[in-house]
mmCIF file as Biopython writes it, N, C-alpha, C and O atoms, coordinates in Angstrom:
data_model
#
loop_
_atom_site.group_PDB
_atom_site.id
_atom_site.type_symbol
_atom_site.label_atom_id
_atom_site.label_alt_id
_atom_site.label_comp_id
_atom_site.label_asym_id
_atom_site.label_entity_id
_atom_site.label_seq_id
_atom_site.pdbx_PDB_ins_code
_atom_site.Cartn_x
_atom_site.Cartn_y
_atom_site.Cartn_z
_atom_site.occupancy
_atom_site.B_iso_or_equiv
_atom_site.auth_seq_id
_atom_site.auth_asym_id
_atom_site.pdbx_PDB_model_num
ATOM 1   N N  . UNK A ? 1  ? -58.716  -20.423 -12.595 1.0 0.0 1  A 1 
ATOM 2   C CA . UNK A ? 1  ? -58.982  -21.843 -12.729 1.0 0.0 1  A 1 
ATOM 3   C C  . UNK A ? 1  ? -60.434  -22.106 -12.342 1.0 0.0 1  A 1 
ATOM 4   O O  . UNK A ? 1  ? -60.618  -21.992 -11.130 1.0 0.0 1  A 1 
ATOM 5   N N  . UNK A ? 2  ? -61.417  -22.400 -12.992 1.0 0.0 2  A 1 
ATOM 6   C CA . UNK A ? 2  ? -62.322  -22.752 -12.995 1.0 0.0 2  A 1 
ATOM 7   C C  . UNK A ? 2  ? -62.775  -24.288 -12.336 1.0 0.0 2  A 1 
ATOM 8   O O  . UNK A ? 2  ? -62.249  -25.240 -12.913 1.0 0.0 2  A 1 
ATOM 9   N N  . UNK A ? 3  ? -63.675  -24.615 -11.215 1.0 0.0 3  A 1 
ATOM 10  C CA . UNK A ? 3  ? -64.293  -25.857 -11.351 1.0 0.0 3  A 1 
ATOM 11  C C  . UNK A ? 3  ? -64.779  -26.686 -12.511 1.0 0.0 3  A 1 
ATOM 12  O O  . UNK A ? 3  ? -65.818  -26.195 -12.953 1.0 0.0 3  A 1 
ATOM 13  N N  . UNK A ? 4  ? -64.540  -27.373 -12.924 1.0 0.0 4  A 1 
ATOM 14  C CA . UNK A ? 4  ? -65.519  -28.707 -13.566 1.0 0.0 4  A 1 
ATOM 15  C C  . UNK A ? 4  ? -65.955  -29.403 -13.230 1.0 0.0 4  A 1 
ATOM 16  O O  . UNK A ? 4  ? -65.315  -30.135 -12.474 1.0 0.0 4  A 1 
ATOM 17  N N  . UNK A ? 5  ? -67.530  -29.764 -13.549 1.0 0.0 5  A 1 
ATOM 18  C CA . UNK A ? 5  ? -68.339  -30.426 -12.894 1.0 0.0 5  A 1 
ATOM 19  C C  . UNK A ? 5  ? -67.862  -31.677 -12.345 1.0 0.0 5  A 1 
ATOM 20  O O  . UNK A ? 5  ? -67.918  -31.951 -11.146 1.0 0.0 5  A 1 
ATOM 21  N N  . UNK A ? 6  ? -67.313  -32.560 -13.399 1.0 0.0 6  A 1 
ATOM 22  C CA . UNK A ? 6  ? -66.692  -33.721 -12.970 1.0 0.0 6  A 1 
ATOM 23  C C  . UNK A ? 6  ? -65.425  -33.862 -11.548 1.0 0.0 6  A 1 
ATOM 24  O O  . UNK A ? 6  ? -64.726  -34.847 -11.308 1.0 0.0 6  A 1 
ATOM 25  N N  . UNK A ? 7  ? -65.451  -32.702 -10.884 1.0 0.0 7  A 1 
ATOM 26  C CA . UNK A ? 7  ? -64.561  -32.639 -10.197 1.0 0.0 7  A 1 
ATOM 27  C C  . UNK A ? 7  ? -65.345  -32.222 -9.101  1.0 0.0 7  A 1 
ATOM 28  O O  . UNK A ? 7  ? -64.419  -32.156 -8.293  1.0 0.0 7  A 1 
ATOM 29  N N  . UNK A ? 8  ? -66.247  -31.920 -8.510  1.0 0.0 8  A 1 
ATOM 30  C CA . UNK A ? 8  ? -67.595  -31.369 -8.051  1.0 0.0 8  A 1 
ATOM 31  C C  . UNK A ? 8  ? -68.173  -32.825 -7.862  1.0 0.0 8  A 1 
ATOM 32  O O  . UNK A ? 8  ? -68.026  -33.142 -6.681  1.0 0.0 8  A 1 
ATOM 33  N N  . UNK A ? 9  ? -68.855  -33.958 -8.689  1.0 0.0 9  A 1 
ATOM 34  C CA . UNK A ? 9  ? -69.557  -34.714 -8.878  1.0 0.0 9  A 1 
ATOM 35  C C  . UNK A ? 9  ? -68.727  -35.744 -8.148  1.0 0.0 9  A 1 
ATOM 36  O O  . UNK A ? 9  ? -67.552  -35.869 -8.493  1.0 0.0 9  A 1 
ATOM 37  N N  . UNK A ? 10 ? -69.220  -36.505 -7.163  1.0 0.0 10 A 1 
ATOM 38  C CA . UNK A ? 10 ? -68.687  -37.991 -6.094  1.0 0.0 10 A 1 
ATOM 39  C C  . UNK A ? 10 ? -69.268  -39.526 -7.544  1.0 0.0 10 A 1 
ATOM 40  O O  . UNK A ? 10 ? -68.502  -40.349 -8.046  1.0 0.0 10 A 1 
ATOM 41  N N  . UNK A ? 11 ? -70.762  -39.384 -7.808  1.0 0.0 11 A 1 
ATOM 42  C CA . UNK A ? 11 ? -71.189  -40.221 -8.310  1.0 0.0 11 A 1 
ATOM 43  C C  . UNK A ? 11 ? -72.319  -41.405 -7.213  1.0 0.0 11 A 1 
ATOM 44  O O  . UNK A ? 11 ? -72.017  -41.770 -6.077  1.0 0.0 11 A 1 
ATOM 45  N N  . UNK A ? 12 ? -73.156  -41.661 -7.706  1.0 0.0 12 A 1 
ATOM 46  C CA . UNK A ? 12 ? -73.790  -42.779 -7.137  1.0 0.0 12 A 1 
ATOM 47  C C  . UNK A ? 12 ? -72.762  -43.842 -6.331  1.0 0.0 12 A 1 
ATOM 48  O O  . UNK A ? 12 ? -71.671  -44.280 -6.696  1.0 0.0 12 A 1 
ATOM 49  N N  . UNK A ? 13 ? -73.366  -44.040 -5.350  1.0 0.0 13 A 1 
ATOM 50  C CA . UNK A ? 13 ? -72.718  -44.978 -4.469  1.0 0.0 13 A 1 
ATOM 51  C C  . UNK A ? 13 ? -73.097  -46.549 -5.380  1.0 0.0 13 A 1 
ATOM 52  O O  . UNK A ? 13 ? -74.222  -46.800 -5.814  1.0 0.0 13 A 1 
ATOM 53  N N  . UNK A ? 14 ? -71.768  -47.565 -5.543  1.0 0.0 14 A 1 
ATOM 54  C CA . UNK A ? 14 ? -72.055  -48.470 -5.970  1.0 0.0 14 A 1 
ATOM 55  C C  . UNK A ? 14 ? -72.520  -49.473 -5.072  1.0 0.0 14 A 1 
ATOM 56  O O  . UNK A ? 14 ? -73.337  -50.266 -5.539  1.0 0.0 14 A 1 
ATOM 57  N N  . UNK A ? 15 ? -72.143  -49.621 -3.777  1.0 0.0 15 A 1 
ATOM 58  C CA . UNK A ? 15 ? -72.421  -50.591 -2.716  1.0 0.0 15 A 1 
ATOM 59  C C  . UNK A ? 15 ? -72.895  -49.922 -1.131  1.0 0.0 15 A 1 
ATOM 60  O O  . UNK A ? 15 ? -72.994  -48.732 -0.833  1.0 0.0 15 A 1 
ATOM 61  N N  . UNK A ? 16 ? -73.073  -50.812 -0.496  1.0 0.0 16 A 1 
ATOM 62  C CA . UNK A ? 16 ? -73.262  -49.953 1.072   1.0 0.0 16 A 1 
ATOM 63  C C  . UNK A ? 16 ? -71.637  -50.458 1.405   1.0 0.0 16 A 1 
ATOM 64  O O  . UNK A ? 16 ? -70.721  -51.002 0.789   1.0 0.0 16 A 1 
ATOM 65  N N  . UNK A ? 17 ? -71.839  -50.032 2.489   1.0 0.0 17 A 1 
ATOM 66  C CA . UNK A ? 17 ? -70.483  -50.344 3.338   1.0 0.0 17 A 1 
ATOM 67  C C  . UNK A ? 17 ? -70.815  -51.672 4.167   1.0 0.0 17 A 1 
ATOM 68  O O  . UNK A ? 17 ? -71.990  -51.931 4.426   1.0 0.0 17 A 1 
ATOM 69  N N  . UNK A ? 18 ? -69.776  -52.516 4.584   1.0 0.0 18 A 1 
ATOM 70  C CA . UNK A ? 18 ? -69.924  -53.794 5.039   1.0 0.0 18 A 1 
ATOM 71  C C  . UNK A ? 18 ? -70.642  -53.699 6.808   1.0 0.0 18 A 1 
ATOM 72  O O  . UNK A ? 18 ? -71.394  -54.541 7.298   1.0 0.0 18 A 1 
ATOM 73  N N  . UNK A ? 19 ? -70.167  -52.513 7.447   1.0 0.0 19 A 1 
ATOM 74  C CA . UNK A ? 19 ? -70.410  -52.181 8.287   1.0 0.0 19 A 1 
ATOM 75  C C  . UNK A ? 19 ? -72.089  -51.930 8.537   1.0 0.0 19 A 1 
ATOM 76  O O  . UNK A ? 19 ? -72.785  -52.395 9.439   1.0 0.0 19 A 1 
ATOM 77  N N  . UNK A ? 20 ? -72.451  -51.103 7.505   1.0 0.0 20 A 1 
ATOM 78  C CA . UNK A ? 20 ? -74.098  -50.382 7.458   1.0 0.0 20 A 1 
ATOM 79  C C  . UNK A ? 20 ? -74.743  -51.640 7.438   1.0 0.0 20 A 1 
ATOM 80  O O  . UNK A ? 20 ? -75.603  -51.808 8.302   1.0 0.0 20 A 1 
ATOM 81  N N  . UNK A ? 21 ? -74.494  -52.673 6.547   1.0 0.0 21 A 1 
ATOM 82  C CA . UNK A ? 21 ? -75.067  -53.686 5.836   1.0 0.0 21 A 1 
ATOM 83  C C  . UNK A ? 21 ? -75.339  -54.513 7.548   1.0 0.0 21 A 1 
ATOM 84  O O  . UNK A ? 21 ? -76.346  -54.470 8.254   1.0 0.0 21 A 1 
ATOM 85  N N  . UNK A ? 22 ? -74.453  -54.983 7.712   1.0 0.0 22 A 1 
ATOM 86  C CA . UNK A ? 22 ? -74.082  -55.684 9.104   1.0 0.0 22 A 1 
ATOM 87  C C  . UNK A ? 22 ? -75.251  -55.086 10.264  1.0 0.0 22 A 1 
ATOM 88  O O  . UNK A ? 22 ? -75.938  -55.765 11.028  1.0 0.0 22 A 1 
ATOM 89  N N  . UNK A ? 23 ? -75.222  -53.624 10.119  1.0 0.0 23 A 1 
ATOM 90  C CA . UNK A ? 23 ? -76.145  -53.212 11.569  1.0 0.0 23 A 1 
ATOM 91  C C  . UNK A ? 23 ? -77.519  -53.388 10.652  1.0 0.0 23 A 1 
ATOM 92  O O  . UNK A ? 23 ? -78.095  -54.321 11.212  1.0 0.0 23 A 1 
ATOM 93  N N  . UNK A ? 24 ? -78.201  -53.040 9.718   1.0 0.0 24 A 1 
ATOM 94  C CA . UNK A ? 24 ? -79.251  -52.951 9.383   1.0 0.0 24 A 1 
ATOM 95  C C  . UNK A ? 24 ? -79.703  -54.664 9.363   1.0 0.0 24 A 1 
ATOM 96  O O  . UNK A ? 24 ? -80.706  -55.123 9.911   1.0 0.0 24 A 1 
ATOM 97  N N  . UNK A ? 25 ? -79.026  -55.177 8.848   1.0 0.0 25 A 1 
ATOM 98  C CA . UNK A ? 25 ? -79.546  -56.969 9.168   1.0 0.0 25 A 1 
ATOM 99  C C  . UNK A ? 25 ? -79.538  -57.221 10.561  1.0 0.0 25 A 1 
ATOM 100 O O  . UNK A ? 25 ? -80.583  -57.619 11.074  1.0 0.0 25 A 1 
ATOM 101 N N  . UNK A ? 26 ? -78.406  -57.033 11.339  1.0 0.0 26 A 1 
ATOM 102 C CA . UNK A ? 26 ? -78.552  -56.966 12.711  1.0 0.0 26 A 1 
ATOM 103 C C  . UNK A ? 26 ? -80.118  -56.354 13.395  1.0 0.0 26 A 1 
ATOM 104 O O  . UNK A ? 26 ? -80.765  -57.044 14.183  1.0 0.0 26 A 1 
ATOM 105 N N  . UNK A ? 27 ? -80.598  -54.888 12.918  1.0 0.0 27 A 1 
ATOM 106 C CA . UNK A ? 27 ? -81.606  -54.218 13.276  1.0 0.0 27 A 1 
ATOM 107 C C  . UNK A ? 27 ? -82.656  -55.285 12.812  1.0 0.0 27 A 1 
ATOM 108 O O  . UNK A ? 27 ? -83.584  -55.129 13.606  1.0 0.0 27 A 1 
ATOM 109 N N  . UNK A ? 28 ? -82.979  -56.235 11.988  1.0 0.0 28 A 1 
ATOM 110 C CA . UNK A ? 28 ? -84.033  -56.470 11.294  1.0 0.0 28 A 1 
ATOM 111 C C  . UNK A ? 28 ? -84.143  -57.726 11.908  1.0 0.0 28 A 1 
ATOM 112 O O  . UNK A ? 28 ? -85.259  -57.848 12.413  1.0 0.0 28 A 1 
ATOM 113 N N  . UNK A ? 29 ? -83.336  -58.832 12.084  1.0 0.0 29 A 1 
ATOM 114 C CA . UNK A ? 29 ? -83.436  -59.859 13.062  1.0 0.0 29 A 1 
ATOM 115 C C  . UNK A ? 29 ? -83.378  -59.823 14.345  1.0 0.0 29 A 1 
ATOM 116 O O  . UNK A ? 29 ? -83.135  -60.819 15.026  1.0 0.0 29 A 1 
ATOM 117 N N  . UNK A ? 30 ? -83.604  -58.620 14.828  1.0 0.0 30 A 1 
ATOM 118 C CA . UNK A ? 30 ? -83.683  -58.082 16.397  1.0 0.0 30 A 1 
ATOM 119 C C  . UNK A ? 30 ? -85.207  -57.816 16.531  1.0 0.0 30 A 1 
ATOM 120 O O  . UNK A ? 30 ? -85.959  -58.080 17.469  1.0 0.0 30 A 1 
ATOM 121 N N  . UNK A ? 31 ? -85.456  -57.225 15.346  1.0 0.0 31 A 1 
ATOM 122 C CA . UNK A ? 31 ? -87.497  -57.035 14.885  1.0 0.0 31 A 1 
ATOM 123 C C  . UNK A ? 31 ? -87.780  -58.012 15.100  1.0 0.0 31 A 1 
ATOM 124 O O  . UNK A ? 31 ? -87.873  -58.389 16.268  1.0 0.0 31 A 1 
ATOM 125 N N  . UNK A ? 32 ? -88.017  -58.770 14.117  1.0 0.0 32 A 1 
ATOM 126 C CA . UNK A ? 32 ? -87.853  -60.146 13.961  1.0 0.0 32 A 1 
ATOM 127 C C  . UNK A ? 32 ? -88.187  -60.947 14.972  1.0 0.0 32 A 1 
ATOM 128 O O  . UNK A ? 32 ? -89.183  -61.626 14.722  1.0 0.0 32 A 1 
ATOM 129 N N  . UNK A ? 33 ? -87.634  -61.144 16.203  1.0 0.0 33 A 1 
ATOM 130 C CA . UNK A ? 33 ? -87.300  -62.228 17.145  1.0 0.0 33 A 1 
ATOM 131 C C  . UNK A ? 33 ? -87.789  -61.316 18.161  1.0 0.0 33 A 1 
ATOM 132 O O  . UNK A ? 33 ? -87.429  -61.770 19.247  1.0 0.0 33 A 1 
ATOM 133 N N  . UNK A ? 34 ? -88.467  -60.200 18.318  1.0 0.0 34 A 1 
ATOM 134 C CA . UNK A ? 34 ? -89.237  -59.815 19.292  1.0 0.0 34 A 1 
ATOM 135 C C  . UNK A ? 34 ? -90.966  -59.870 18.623  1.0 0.0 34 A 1 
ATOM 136 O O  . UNK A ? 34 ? -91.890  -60.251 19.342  1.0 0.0 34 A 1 
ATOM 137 N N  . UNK A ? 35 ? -91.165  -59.477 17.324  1.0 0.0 35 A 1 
ATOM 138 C CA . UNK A ? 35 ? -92.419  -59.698 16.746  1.0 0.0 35 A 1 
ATOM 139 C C  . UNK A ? 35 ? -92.572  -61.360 16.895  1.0 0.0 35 A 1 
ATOM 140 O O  . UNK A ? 35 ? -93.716  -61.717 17.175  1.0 0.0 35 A 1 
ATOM 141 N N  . UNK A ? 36 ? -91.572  -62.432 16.748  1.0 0.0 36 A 1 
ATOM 142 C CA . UNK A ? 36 ? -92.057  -63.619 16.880  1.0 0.0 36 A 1 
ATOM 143 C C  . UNK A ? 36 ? -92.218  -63.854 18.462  1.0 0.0 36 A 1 
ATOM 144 O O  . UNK A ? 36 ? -93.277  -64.409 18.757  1.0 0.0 36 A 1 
ATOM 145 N N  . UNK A ? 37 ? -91.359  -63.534 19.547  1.0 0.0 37 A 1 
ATOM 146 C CA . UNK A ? 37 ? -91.699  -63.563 20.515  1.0 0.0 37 A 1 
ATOM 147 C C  . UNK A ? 37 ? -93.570  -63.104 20.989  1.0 0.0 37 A 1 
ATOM 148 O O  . UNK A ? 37 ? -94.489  -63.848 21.334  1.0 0.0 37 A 1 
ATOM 149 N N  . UNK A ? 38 ? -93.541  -62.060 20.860  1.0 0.0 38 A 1 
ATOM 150 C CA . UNK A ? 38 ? -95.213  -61.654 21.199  1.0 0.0 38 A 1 
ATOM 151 C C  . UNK A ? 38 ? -96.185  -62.217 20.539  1.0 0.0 38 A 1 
ATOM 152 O O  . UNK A ? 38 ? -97.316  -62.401 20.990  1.0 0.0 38 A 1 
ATOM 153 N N  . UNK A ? 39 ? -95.661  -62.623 19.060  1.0 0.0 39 A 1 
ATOM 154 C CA . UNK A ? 39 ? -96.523  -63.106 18.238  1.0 0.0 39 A 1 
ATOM 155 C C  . UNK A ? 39 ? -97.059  -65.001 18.758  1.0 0.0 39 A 1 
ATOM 156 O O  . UNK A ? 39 ? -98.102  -65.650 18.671  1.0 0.0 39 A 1 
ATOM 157 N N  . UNK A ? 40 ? -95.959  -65.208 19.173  1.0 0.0 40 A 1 
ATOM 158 C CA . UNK A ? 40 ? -95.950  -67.047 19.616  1.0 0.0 40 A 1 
ATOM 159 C C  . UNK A ? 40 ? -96.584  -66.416 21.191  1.0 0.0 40 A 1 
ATOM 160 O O  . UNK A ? 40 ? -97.704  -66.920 21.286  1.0 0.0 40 A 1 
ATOM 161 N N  . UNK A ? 41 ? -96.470  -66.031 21.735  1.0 0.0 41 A 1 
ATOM 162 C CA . UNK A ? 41 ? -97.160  -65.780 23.474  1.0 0.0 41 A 1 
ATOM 163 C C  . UNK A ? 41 ? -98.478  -66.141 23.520  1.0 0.0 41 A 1 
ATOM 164 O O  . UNK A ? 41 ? -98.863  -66.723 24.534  1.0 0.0 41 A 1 
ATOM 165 N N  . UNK A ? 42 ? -99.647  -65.803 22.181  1.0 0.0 42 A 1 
ATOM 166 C CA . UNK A ? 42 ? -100.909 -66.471 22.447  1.0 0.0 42 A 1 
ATOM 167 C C  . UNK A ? 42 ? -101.051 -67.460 22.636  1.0 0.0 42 A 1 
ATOM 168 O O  . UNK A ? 42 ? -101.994 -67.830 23.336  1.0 0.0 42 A 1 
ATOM 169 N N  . UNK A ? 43 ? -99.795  -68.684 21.854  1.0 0.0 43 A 1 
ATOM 170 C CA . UNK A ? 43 ? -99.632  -70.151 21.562  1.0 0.0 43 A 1 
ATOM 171 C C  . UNK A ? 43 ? -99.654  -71.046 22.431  1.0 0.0 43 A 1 
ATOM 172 O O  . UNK A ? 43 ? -100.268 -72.109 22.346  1.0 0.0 43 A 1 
ATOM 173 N N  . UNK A ? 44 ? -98.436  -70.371 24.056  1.0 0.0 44 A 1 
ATOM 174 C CA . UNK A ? 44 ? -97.847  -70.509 24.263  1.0 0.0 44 A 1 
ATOM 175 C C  . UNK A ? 44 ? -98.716  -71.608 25.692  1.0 0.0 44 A 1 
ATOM 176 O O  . UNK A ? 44 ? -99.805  -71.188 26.085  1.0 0.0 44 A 1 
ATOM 177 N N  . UNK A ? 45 ? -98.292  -72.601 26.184  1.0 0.0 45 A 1 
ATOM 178 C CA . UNK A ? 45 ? -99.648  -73.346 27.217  1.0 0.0 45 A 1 
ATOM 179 C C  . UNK A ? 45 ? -98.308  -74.089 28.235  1.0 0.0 45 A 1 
ATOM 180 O O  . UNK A ? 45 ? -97.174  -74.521 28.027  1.0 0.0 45 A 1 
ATOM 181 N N  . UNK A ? 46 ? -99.025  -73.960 29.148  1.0 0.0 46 A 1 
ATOM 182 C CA . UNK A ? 46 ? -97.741  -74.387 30.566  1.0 0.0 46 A 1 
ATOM 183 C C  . UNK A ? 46 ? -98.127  -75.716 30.691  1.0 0.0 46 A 1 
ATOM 184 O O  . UNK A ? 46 ? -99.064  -76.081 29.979  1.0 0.0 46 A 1 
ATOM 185 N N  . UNK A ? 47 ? -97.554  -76.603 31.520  1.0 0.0 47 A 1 
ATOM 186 C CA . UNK A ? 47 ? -98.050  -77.814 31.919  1.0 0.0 47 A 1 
ATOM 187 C C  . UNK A ? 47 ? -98.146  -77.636 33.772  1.0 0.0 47 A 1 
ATOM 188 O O  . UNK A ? 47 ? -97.897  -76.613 34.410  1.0 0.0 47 A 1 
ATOM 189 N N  . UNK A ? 48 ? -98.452  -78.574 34.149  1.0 0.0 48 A 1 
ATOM 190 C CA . UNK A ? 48 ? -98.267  -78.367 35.867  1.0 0.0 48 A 1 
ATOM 191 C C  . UNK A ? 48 ? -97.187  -77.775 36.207  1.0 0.0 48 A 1 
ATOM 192 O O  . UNK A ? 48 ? -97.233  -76.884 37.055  1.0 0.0 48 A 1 
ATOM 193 N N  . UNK A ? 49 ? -95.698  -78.247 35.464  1.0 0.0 49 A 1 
ATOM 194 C CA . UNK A ? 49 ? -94.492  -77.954 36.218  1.0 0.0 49 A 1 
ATOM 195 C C  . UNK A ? 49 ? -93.663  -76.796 36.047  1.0 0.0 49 A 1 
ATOM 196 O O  . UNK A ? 49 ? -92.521  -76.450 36.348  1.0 0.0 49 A 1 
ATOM 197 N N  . UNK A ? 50 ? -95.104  -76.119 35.190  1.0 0.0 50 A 1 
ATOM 198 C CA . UNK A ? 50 ? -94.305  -74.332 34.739  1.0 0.0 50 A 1 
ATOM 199 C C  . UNK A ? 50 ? -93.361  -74.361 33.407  1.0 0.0 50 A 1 
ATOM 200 O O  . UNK A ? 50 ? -92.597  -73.439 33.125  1.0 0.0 50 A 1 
ATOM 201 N N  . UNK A ? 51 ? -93.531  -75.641 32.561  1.0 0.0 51 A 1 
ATOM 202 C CA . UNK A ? 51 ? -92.875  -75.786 31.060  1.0 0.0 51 A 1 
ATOM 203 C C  . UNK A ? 51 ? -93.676  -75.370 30.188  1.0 0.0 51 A 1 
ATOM 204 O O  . UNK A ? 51 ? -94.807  -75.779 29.928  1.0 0.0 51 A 1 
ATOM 205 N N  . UNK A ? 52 ? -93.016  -74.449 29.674  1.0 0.0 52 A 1 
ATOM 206 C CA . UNK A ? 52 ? -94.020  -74.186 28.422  1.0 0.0 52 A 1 
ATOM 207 C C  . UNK A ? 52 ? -93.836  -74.808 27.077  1.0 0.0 52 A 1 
ATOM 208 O O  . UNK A ? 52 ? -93.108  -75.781 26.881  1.0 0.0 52 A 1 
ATOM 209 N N  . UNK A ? 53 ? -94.405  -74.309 26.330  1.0 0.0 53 A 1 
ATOM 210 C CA . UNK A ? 53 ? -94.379  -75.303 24.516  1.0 0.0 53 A 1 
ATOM 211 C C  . UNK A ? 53 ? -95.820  -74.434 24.230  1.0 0.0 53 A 1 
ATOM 212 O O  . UNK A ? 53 ? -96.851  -74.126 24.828  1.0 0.0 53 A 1 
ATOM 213 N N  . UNK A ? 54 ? -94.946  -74.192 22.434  1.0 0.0 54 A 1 
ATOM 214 C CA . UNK A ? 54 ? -95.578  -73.590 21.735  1.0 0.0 54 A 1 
ATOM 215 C C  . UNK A ? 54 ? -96.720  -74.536 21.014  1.0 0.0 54 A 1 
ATOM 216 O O  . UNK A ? 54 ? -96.433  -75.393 20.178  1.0 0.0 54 A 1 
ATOM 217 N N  . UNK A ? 55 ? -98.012  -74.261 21.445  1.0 0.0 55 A 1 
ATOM 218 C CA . UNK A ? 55 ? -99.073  -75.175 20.471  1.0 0.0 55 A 1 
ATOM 219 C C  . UNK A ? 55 ? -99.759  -74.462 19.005  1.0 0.0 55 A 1 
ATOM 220 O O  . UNK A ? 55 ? -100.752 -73.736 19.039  1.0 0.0 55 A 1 
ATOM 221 N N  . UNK A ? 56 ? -99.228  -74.723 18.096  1.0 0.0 56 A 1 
ATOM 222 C CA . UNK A ? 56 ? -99.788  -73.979 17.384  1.0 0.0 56 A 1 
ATOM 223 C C  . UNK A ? 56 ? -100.951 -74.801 16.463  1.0 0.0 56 A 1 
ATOM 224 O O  . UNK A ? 56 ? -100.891 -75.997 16.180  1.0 0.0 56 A 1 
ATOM 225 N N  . UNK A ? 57 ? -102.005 -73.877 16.072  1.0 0.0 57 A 1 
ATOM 226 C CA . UNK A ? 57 ? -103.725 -74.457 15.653  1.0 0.0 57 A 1 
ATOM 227 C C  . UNK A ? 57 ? -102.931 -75.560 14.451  1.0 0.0 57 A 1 
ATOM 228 O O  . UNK A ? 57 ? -103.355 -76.713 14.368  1.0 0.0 57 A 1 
ATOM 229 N N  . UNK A ? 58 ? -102.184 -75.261 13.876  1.0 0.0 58 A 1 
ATOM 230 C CA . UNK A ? 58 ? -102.350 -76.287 12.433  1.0 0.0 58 A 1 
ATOM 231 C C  . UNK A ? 58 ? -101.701 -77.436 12.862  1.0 0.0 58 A 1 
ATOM 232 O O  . UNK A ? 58 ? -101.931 -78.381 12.107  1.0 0.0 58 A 1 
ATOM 233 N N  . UNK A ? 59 ? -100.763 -77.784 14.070  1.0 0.0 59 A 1 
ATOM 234 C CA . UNK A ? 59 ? -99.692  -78.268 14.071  1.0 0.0 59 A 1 
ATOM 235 C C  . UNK A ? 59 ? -100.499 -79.789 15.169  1.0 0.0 59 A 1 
ATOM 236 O O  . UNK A ? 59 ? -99.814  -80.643 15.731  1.0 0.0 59 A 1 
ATOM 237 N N  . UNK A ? 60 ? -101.662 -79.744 15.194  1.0 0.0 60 A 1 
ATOM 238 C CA . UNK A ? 60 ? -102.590 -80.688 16.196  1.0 0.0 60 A 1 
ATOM 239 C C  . UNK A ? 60 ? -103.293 -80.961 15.332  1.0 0.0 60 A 1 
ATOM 240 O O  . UNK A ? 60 ? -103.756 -80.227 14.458  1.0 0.0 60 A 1 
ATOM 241 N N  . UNK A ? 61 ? -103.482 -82.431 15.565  1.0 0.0 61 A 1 
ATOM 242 C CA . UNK A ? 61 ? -104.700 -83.233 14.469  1.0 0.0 61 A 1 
ATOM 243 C C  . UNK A ? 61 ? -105.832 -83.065 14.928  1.0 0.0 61 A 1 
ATOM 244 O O  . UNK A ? 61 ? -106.041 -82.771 16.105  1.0 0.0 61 A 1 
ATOM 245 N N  . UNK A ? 62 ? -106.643 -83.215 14.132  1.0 0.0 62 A 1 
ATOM 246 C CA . UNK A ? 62 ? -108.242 -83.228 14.165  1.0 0.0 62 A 1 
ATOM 247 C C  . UNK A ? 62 ? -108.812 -84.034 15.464  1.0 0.0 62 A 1 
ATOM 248 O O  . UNK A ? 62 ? -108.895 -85.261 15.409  1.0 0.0 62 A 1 
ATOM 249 N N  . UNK A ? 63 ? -109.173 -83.372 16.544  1.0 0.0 63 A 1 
ATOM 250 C CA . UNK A ? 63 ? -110.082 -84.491 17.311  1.0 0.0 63 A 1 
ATOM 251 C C  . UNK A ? 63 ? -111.583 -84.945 17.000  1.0 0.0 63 A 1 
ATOM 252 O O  . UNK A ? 63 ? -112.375 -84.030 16.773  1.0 0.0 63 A 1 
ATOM 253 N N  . UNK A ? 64 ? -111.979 -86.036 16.970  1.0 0.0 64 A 1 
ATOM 254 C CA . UNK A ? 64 ? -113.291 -86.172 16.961  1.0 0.0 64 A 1 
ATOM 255 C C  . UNK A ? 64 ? -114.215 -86.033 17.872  1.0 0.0 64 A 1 
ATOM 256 O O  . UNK A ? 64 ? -115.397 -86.226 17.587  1.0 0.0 64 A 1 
#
């Protein structure tokens, strides 16, 4: 009895698994929300009482 290829051959995967899908979005909004963290820290300006708030350049009008 001989192999045939077609019996040998799985085929291209049509989808990921719900699971893979789940951790890799998970992995990417975990990037995400630490690159925005460090990225907003230059922004970032205290007041006297140790509150912070993000100031960002475009988001302040023009002073004269």
């Amino acid at each position: 009895m001989a192999i045939k290829p077609k019996d040998v051959y799985q085929g291209r995967r049509k989808a990921g698994k719900p699971g893979r899908i789940i951790a890799w979005t998970a992995a990417a909004l975990f990037v995400l929300a630490i690159a925005l963290f460090f990225g907003l820290r230059h922004f970032a300006v205290y007041d006297e009482y140790g509150n912070a708030t993000v100031v960002l350049p475009f988001s302040q009008s023009a002073e004269k």
